[in-house]
N, C-alpha and C positions, 0 to 999 in steps of 0.2 A: 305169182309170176307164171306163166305161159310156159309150157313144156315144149322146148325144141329142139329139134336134129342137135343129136351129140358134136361137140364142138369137134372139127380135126385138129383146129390148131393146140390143142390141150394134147395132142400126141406131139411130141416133140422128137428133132429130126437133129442129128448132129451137123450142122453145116460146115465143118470144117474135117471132111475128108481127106485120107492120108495116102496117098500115092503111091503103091512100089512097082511101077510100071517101071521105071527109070531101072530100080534095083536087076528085076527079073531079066532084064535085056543089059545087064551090062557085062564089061568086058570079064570072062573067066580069069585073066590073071592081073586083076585089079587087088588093089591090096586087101587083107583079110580087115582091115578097120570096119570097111564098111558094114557086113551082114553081124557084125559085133555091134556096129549103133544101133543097126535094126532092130537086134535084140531086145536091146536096151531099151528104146523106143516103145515097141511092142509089149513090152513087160511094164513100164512106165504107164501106157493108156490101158492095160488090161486093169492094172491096181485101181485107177482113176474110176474105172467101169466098179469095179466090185465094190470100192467105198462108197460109192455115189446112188448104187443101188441096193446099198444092207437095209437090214430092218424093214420092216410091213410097210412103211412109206418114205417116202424121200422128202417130204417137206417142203425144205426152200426151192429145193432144185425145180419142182413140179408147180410150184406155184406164182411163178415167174413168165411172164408172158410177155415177150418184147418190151424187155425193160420195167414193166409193170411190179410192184412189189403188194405183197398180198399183205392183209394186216391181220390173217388168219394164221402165218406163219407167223406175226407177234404176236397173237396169243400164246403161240405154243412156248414162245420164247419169256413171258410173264409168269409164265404158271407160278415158279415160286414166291414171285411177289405177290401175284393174288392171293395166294396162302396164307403170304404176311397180315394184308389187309382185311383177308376176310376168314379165316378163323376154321373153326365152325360150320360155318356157310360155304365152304367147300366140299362139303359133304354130299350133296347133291346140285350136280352142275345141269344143264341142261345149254347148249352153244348150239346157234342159228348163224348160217352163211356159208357160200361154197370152200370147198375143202374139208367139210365138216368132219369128216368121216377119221383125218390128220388127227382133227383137234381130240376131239373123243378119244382114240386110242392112245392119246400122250395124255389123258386127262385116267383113263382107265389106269393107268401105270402107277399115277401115285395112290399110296397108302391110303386106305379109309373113303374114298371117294367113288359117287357113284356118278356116271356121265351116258347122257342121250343127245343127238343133236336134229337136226332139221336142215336138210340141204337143199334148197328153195330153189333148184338147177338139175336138169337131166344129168342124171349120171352112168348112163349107156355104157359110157368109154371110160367109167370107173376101174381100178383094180379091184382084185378076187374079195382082197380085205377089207373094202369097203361093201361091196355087195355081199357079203357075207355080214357084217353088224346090220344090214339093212335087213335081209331076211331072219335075222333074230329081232328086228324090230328096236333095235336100240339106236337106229339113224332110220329117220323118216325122212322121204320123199315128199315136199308139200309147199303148195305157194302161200307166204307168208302174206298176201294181199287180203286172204282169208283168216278166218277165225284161226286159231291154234288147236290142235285134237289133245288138249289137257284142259283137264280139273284147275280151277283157281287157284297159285300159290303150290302147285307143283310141284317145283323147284325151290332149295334155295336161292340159287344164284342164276341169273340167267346173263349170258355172254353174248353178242351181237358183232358178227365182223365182215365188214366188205358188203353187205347185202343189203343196207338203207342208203350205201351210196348211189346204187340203181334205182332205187324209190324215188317218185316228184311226190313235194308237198301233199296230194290230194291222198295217198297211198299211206303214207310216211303217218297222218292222222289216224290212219285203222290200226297200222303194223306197231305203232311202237306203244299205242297202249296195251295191246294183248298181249306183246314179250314180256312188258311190266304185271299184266295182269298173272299172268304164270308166274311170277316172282315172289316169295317169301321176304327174303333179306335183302335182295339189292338185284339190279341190272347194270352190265358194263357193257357200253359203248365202245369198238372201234371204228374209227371211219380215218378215210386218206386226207391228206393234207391237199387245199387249193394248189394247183400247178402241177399236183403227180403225172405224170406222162401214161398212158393207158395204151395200151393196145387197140384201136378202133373196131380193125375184123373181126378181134374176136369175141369183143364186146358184144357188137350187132350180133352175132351168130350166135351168142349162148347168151344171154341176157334182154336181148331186144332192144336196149336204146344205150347211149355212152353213160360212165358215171360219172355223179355231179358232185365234185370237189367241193364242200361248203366249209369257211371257217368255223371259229370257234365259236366268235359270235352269233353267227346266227344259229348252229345245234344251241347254247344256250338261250337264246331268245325262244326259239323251237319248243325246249323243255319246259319252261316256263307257257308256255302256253297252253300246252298238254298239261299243265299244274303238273310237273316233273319237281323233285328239288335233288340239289346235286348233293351228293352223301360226300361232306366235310369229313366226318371222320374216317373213313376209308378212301378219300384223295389224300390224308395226310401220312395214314399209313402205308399204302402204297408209294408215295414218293420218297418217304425215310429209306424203302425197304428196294427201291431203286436204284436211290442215289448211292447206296452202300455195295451194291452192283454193277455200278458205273453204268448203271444200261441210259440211253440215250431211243427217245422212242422214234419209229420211222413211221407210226399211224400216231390221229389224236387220240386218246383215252377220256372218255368219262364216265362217270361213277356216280349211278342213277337211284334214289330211293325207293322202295316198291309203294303204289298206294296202299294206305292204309285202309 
């Protein structure tokens, strides 16, 4: 994929400004209620500000683009059920697709595991934390339309989110056998559901073309033709280890075997 001008709309603007013009001009012997709301008010959106911007990344908040929902931030929200499913194989992760830099450092945090990603998108307008695992080389900059810069099998596990939804078919044939080829024990698929609502602008501006919603059947007909087979037994432990979570998915998941 094409390197281009850092997105603006990925800085995000709070559109819903707070006004104390009225406050600053009002009558001196108005009742004491009022600069008591303000208080309140002000200490209200100050809390909002500090939660929303703890820890090394914000996540959902950041990943959200005119309604858009990223399936980057459901990985981060599976992690433990990957764990369920795949064992082991968490042990060295290796996640491809914008925001990568999210996924990696909520993948760093758990126990025993080791995590690299590949963010297939300029990242100019990145934070400090992300350009910092970049220059330690543990999140690459690279278009996945090319070869992958790894050894065969890698990884155990390789994760895929948001980033084949920008791929046409001609693309989609190079990119998803080399993620599989970098695989040991499995690759997992995220992709968005037909009808998600996208951002257009910001689309064209940082990806080059809109993404393309495909069900479920056709990524399976897809796999099957790249001789993909979908890993039964890790769709069945991840949906045990789901359902026991109540989680409810907002992207599709599948669960890809590596060649042999």
């Amino acid at each position: 994929m094409s390197r281009r001008q850092a997105n603006p709309m990925r800085r995000f603007v709070d559109s819903g400004s707070f006004s104390l013009a009225g406050a600053l001009h009002s009558n001196p012997r108005s009742s004491p209620i009022l600069p008591i709301g303000l208080v309140l008010v002000g200490a209200i959106l100050l809390i909002g500000y500090v939660y929303s911007g703890s820890g090394k990344f914000r996540g959902e908040a950041v990943s959200r683009i005119g309604g858009d929902y990223s399936c980057s931030v459901e990985v981060q929200r599976v992690i433990p059920f990957l764990k369920k499913a795949y064992g082991d194989s968490m042990h060295k992760v290796l996640h491809v697709g914008p925001d990568t830099c999210s996924v990696v450092y909520k993948l760093l945090k758990e126990e025993e595991t080791e995590a690299w990603g590949v963010e297939p998108y300029d990242i100019e307008d990145a934070e400090a934390t992300c350009k910092s695992l970049v220059h330690k080389g543990i999140v690459r900059v690279a278009d996945i339309k090319f070869p992958l810069p790894y050894r065969p099998k890698s990884f155990s596990l390789v994760i895929v989110s948001d980033a084949l939804d920008y791929l046409s078919p001609r693309y989609l044939n190079k990119t998803l056998p080399e993620l599989t080829r970098v695989a040991s024990d499995g690759l997992v698929v995220f992709t968005g559901y037909p009808g998600n609502q996208r951002a257009k602008v910001a689309e064209l501006s940082k990806f080059g073309r809109p993404a393309k919603m495909r069900g479920s059947s056709w990524w399976v007909r897809f796999f099957l033709q790249n001789s993909l087979e979908e890993n039964e037994g890790a769709i069945k432990k991840f949906e045990q280890a789901a359902s026991k979570g109540s989680y409810h998915p907002a992207c599709q998941v599948f669960h890809l075997k590596p060649y042999q």
